[in-house]
C-alpha positions in Angstrom: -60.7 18.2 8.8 -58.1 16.1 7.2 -56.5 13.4 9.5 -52.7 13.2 8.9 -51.9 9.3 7.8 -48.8 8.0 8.6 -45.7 7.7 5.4 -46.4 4.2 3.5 -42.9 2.2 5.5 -43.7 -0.4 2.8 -43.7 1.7 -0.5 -40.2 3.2 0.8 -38.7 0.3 1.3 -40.0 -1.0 -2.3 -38.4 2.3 -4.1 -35.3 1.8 -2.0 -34.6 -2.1 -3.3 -36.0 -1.4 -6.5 -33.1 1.2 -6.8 -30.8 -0.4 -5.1 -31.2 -3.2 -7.9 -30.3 -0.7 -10.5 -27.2 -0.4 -12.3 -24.9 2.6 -10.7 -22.6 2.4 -13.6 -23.1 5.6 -15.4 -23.3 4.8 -18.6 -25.9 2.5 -17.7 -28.2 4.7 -15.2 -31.7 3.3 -14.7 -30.9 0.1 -16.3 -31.3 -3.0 -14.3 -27.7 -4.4 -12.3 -26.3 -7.5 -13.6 -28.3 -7.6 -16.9 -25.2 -7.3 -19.2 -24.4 -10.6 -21.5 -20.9 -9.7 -20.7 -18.3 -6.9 -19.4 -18.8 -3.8 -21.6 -15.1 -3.1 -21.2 -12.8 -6.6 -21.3 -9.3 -6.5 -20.2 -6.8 -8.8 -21.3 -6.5 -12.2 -19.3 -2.6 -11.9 -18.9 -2.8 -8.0 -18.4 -1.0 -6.9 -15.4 1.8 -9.1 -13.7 1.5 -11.9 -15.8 2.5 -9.5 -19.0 5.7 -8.1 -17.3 6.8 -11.5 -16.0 6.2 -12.2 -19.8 8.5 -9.2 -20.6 10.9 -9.8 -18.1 11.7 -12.9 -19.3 12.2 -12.7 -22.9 14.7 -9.6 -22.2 16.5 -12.0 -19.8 16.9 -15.1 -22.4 17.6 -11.9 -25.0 19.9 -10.4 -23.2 24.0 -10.9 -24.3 25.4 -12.0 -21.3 24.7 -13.7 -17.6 25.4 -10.6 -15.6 22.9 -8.6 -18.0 20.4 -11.9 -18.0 19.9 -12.1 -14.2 20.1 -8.2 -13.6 16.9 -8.2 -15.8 15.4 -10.6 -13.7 16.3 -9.1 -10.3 14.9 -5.6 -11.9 11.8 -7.6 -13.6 13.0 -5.3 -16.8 13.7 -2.5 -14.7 10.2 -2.1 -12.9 11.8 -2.7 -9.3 15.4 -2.2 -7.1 17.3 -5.3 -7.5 18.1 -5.5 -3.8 14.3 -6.1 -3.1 14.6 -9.4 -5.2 18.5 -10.4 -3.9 16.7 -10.7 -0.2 14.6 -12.8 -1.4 16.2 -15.3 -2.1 17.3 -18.3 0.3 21.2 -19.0 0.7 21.9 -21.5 -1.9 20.5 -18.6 -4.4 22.3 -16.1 -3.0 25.4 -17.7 -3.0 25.1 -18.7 -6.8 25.0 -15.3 -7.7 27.4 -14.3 -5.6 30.2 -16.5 -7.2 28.2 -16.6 -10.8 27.7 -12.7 -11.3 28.8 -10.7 -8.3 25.4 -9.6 -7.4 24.5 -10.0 -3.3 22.8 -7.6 -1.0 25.3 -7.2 1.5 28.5 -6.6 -0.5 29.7 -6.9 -4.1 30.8 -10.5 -5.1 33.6 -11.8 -7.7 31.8 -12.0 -11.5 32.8 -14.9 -12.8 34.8 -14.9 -16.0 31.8 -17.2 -18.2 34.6 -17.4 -20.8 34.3 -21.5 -22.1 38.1 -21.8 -21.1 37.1 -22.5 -18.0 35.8 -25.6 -18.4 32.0 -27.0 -17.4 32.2 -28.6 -14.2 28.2 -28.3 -13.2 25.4 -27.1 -15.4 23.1 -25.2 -13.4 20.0 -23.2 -14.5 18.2 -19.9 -13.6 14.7 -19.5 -14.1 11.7 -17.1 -12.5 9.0 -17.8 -11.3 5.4 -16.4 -11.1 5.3 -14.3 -8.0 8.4 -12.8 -9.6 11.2 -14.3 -7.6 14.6 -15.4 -9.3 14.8 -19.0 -9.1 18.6 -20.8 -9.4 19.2 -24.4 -9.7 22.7 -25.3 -7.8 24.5 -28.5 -7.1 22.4 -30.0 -4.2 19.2 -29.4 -6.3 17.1 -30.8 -9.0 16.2 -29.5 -12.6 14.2 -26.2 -12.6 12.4 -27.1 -15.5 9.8 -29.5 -13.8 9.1 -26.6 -11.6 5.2 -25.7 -10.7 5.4 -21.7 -11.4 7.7 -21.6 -14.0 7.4 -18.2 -16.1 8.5 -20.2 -19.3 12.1 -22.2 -19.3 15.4 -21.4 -18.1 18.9 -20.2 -19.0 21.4 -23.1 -18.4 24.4 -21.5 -16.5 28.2 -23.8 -16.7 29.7 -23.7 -13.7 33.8 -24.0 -13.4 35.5 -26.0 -10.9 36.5 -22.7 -9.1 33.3 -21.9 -9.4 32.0 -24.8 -7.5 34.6 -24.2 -5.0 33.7 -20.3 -4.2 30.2 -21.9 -4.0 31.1 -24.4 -1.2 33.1 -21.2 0.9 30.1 -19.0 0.1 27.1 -21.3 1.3 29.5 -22.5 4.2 29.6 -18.8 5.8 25.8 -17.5 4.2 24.6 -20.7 5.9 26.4 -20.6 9.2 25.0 -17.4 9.4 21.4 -18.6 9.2 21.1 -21.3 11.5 23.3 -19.3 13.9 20.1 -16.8 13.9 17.7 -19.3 13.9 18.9 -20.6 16.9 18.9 -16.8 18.5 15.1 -16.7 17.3 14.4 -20.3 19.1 16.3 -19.6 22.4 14.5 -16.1 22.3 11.1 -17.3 21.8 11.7 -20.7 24.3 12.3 -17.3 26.9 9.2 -16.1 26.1 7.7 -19.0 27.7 3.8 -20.4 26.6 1.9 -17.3 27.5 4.6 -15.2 25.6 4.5 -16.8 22.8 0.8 -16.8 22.4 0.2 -13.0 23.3 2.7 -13.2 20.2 0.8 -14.9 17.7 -2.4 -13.5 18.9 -0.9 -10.0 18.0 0.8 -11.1 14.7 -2.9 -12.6 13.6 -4.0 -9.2 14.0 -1.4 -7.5 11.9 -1.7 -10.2 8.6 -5.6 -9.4 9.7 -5.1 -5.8 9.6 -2.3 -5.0 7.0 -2.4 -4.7 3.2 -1.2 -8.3 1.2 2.1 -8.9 1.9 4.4 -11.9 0.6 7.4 -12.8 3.0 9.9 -15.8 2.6 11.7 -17.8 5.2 14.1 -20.3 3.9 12.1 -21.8 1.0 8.8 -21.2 2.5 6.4 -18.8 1.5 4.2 -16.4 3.9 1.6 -14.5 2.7 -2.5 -13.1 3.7 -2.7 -12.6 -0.3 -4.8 -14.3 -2.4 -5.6 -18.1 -3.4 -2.0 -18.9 -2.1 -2.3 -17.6 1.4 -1.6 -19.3 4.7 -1.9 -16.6 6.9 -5.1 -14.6 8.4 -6.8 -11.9 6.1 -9.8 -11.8 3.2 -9.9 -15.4 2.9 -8.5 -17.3 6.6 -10.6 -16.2 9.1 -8.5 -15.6 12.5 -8.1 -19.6 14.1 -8.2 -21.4 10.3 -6.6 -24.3 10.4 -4.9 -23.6 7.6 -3.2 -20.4 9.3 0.5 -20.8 10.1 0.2 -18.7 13.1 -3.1 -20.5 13.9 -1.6 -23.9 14.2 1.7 -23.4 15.6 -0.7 -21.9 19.0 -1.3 -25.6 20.1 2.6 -26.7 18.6 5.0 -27.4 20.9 8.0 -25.0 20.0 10.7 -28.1 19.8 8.6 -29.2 16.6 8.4 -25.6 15.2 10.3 -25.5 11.8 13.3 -23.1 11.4 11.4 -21.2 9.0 8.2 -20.4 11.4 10.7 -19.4 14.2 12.4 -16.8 11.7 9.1 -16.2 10.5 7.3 -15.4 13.8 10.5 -14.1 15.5 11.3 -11.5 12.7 7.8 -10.2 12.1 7.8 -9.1 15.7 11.1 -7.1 15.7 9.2 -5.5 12.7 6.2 -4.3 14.0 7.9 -3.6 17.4 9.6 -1.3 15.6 6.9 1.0 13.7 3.6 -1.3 14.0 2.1 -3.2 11.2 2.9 -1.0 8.2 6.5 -1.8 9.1 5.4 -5.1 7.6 5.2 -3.8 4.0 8.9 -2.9 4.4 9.8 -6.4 4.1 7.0 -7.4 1.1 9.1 -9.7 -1.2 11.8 -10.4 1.2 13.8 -13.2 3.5 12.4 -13.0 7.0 16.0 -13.3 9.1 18.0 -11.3 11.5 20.2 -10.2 8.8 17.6 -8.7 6.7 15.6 -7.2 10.1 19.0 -5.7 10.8 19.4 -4.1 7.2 16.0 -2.5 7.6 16.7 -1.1 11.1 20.2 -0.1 10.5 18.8 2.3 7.5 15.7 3.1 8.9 18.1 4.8 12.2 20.4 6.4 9.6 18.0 8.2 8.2 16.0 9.1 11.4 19.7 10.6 12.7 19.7 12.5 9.5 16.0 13.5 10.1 16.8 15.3 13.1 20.3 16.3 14.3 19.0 18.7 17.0 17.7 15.1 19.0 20.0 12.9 20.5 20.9 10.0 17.9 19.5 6.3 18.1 22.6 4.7 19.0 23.8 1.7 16.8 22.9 -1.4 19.1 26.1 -3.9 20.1 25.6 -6.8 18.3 22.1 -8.2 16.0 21.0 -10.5 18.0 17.3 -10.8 19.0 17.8 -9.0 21.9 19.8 -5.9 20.8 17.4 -5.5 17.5 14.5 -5.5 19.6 15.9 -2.7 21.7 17.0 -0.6 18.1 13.3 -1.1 17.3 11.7 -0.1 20.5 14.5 2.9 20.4 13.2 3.5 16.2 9.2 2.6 17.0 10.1 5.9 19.9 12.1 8.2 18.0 9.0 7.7 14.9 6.5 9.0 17.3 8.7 12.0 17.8 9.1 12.6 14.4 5.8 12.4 13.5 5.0 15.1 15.8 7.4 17.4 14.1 8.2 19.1 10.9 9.2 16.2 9.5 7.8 14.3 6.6 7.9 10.4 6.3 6.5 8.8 3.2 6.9 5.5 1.7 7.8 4.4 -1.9 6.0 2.3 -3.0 7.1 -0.8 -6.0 4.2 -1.9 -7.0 5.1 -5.4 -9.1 6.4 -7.1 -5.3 4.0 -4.2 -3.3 7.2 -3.7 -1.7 7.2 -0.2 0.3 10.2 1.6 1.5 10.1 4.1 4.5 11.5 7.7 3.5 12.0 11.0 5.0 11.1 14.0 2.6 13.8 16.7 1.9 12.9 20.3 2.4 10.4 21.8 0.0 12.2 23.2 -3.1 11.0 25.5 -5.7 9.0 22.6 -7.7 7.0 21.9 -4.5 6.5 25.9 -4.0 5.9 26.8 -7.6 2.9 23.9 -7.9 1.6 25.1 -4.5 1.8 28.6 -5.6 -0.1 27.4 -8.6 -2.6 25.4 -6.5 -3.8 28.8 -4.3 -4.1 30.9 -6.9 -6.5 28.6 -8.8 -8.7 28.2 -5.4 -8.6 31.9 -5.1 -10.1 32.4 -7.8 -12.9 29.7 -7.5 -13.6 30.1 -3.7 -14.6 33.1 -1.5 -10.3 32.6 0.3 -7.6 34.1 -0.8 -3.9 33.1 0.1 -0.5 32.5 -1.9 0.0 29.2 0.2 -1.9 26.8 2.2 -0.8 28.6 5.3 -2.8 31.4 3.8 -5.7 29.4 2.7 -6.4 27.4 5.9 -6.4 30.9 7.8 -8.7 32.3 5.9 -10.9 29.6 6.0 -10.3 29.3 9.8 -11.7 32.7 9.9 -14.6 32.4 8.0 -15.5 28.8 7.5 -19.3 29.4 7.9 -19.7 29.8 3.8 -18.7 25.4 4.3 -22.3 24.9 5.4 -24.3 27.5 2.7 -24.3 27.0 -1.5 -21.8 28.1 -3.3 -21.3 28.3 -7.3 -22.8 24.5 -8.8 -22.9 22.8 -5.1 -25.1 22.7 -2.6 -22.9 23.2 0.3 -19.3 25.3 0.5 -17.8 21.9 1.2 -18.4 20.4 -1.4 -17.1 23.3 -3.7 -14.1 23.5 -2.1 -13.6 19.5 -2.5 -14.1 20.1 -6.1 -12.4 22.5 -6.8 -9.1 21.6 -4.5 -9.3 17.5 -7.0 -10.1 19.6 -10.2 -6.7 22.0 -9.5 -4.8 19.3 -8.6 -5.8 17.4 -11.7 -4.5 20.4 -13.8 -1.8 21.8 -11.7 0.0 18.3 -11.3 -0.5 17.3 -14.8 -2.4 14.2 -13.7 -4.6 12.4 -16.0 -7.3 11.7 -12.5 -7.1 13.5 -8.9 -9.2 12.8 -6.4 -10.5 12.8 -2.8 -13.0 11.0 -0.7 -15.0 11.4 2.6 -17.9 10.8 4.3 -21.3 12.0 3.3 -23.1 12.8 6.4 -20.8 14.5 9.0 -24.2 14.8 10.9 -24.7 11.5 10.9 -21.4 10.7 12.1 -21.4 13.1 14.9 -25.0 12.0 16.3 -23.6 8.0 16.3 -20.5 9.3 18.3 -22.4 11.2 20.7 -24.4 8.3 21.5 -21.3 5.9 21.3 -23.3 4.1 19.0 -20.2 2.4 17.5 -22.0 -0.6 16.1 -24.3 1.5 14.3 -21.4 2.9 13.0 -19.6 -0.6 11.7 -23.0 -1.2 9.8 -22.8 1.9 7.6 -22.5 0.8 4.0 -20.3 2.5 0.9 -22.7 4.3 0.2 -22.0 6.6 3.2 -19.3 7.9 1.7 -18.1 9.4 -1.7 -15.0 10.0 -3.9 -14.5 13.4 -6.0 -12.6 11.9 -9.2 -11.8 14.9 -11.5 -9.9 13.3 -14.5 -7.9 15.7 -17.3 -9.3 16.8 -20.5 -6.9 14.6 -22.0 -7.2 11.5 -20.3 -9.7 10.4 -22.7 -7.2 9.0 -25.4 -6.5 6.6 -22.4 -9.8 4.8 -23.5 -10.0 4.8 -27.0 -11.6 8.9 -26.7 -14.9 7.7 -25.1 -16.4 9.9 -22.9 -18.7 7.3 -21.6 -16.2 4.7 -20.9 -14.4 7.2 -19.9 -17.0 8.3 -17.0 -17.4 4.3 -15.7 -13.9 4.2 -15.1 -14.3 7.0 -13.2 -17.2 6.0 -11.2 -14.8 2.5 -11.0 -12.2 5.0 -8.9 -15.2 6.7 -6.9 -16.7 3.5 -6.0 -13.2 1.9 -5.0 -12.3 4.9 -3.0 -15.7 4.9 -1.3 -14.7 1.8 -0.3 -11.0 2.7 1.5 -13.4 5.5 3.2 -15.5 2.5 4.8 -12.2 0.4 5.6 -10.0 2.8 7.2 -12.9 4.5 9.2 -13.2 2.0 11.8 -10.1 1.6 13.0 -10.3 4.5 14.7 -13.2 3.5 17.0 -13.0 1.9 20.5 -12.5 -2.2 19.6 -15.9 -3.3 20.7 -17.0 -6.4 19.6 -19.0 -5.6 16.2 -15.9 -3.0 15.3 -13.4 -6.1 15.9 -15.3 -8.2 13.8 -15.8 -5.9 11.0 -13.1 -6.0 8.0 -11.2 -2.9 8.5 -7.3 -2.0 8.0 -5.0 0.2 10.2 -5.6 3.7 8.7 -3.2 5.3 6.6 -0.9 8.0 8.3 2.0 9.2 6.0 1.6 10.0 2.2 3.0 7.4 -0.4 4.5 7.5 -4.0 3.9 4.3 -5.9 5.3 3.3 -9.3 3.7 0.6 -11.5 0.5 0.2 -9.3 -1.1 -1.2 -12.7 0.3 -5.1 -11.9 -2.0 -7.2 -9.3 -4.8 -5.4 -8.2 -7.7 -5.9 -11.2 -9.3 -2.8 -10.4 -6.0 -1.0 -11.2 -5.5 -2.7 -14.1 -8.5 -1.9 -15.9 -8.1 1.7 -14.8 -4.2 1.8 -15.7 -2.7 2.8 -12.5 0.2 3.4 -13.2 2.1 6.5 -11.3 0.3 7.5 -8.1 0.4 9.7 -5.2 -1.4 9.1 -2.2 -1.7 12.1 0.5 -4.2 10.5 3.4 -5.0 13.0 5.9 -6.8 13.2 9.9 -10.2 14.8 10.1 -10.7 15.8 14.2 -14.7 15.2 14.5 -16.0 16.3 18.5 -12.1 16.3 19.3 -11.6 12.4 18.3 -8.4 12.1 15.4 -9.8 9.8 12.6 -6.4 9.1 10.6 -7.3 8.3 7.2 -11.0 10.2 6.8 -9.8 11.7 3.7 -7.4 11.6 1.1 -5.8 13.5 -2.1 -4.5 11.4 -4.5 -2.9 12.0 -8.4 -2.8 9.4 -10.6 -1.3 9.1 -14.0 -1.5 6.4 -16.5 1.4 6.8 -18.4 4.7 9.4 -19.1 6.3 9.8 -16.0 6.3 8.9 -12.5 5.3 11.5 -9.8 8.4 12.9 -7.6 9.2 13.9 -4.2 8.6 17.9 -4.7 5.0 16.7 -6.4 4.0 14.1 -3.1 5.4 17.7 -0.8 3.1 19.9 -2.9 0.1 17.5 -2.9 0.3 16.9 0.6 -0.4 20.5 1.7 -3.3 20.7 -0.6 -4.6 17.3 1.0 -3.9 19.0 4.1 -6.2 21.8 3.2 -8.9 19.7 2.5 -9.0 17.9 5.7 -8.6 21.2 7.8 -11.7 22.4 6.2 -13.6 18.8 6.6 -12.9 19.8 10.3 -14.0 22.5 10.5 -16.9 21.4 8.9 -17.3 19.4 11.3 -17.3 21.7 14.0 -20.1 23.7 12.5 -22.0 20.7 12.5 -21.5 20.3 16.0 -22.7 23.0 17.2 -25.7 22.6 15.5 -25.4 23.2 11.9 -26.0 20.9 8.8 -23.9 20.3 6.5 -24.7 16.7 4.0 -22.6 15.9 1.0 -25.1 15.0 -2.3 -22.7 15.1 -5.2 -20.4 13.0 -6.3 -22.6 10.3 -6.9 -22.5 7.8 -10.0 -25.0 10.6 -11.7 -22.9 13.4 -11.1 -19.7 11.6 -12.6 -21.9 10.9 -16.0 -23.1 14.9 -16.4 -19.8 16.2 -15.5 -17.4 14.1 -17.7 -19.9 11.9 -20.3 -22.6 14.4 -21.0 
């Protein structure tokens, strides 16, 4: 008789860190991680944001004339709006260019004629600086040029006696103006009392925690969760930091607050009051004051009204002082709920060179949208056992016979994972894309045994590696990277690996806030789909990829009737020509949509019982379907 022995725990565990010390870079497959002399594929050291600040400037000192000079600037060459950069900048600024060039963000100003007739009276400067911001030098304030940050030099700018006169009028109402809302902001947060006014710092600690890197201004401080020059909670300040502004004003007596921090804390409230902390991202690059706050409202209820006449319209509040703008945002933070839950489409544009975004509502689908959707279906219904015109068509098919999800079909080992394929690999084509892609979770099983048990730390403990990314680039996309198919396939695996990880981030934040999920890095899941234009600027990743043009469609997967917002996404990516539109970001997010209906109902088969486990899509698949 032969006895059974029991599995050798010890020789798994060997095989599993011997491979887990192996490289997963496919061109470099069996090869031991971190052995390289150096990076097989070097980017510049300026690439990126640097470069374009670069650019920007030499068009400015280029250009023929002041107004032309600082409209470069405010556009950093044409990469942003220029009424993202005009509200960034603190009253003495914006009252320069007011009375120098006309420009402002609430109204046009008088250009100055710069003729030399009028006589030098003042010789100011503007320069810019290296988070992009438009620096100006005006009469209370010293040289530019010794300035930490400076891009390169500056353009000296004569200013006429009349000029200097406009300037005084200007700064006398712009400033007026300020301190009349900082004193609103003080009295409003001294009626909040101690206990108000830490439940508010306690929840704006767990927005910079929780949101994407953001840079906000108030007066001629700086605000930002981003990188080596942050002083707020996020990847580097730990929630209580000492170096946390919101951490240390807790303990601060509000009489010894600065102006700034009460704008700054008083601001960012009405903000997420009014559509929760990816309102936030709304203000990236911006002043923090009651004017601004008011701008953003004031258009964001315009075009709610517009989004839906049939509903009674968000009035326009009585005046835009604290209290009135924080009922317009509890009134805008309602009316959003309601027209999420409609037909309605909200997206946000995103600039990528200030990761500024800017709320949107979608206009009806027009023939682009319904010819690449048409295109879409009939590619799927070719490749996959559905038929349908549209998505409409698709999904009820599928909904009537989704158990071919769970058995192989064509290359794959499950339907599922077909249908992911195929879906990325139309889109790549359809939308002329040079990379599509979607991303999941592996082991729907998995996930569904953890829930049943409520095992949510278990959850908060899974690794990348529980998920996967699809990335399907074009045929042509090669020329990208000199026309290697290896380098090539890495970049891709790069994407895959990246998106694996927004899988892990996102997932989370949909769990109950236990004590090992609250403590686990994780951002508010995305709801609404996104355009983005000149992604290729700050984040390295992007810039070795060339990210330029993107659309982002993130969808919710229903798992044992719990919404996950986020679980999946589709997105199109180009690296050059032109940007994605509207009509594409309408079309993409009803194939998105299709793909997230069918990861639920893959779901519910493996609910009741069947198993469905995604194996492709790993660093080895991404080599033998694009290198080899």
């Amino acid at each position: 008789m032969t006895i059974p022995t029991e599995p050798d725990r010890t020789l798994d565990r060997r095989a599993a860190m011997a491979k887990a010390r192996q490289s997963r870079r496919p061109s470099r497959l069996g090869r031991a991680a971190g052995a390289a002399g150096e990076p097989d594929y070097l980017t510049e050291k300026d690439a990126g944001f640097p470069a374009l600040l670069r650019q920007t400037w030499q068009r400015a000192a280029d250009a023929p004339d002041l107004g032309t000079a600082v409209d470069t600037l405010l556009t950093l060459a044409g990469h942003v709006p220029a009424d993202i950069q005009l509200r960034a900048l603190p009253v003495e600024a914006q009252s320069a260019l007011k009375v120098l060039v006309g420009r402002s963000w609430w109204e046009d100003g008088r250009a100055t004629d710069r003729s030399e007739d009028a006589g030098t009276a003042f010789l100011g400067e503007i320069g810019l600086d290296r988070s992009g911001r438009v620096l100006v030098r005006v009469p209370s304030k010293g040289s530019l040029s010794g300035e930490a940050g400076l891009v390169d030099g500056v353009l000296r700018v004569p200013w006429s006696a009349e000029d200097l006169a406009d300037y005084q009028v200007e700064l006398a109402l712009a400033a007026g103006r300020w301190h009349a809302g900082v004193r609103d902001c003080r009295n409003w947060l001294l009626a909040a009392e101690d206990e108000g006014r830490r439940e508010i710092l306690e929840q704006l600690t767990e927005a910079a925690l929780r949101t994407a890197p953001f840079v906000l201004y108030a007066g001629e401080r700086q605000y930002t969760n981003f990188r080596d020059q942050n002083n707020l909670t996020g990847k580097t300040l730990h929630p209580g930091h000492p170096d946390c502004v919101l951490s240390s004003l807790r303990t601060t007596p509000l009489e010894l607050w600065a102006d700034s921090d009460v704008l700054f804390v008083t601001c960012l409230t009405l903000l997420v009051r009014s559509a929760g902390y990816a309102r936030i991202e709304e203000a990236n690059g911006t002043q923090l004051t009651l004017d601004h706050v008011a701008l953003l409202l004031e258009r964001t209820r315009a075009a709610y009204n517009a989004a839906a006449p049939g509903l009674p319209a968000v009035p326009a509040p009585a005046a835009y002082g604290v209290l009135a703008l924080g009922g317009l945002a509890d009134a805008l933070a309602a009316r959003r709920r309601e027209l999420t839950g409609s037909s309605v489409r909200l997206y946000r544009e995103i600039h990528g060179p200030l990761m500024h975004k800017i709320e949107r509502v979608a206009g009806p689908v027009k023939d682009d949208a319904a010819r690449l959707e048409a295109a879409l279906c009939a590619r799927l219904s070719e490749r996959l056992p559905v038929r349908g015109a549209t998505f409409a068509e698709l999904s009820a098919a599928l909904e009537g016979s989704p158990g071919w999800l769970a058995e192989p079909h064509g290359d794959f080992g499950s339907g599922l994972e077909s249908l992911v394929y195929e879906a990325v690999a139309a889109a790549t084509a359809v939308f002329d894309a040079d990379f599509a892609m979607s991303r999941g979770m592996r082991s729907l099983p998995a996930l569904i045994e953890a829930l049943r048990a409520e095992a949510y730390p278990r959850i908060a403990g899974w690794e990348i590696p529980h998920f996967f990314c699809c990335v399907v680039p074009s045929k042509e996309s090669k020329r990208i990277f000199g026309g290697s198919a290896s380098r090539l396939a890495d970049t891709t695996w790069a994407i895959s690996s990246r998106m694996q990880y927004n899988s892990w981030h996102f997932l989370v934040g949909n769990l109950p806030k236990v004590p090992e999920i609250a403590a686990r890095d994780h951002f508010v899941p995305p709801a609404i789909p996104d355009i983005a234009y000149y992604s290729d600027q700050h984040h390295n990743g992007h810039v070795a990829a060339r990210v330029r043009f993107t659309v982002r469609s993130p969808q919710a997967v229903e798992v044992l009737g719990r919404r996950f917002n986020g679980f999946m996404d589709l997105r199109l990516l180009r690296c050059e020509g032109l940007p994605f539109d509207e009509q594409d970001l309408l079309a993409a997010d009803r194939a998105s949509a299709f793909i997230a209906g069918a990861t639920s109902l893959a779901a519910a088969l493996v609910a009741g019982g069947t198993d469905i486990e995604v194996t492709a899509f790993d660093s080895r698949w991404h080599w033998a379907t694009i290198a080899e």
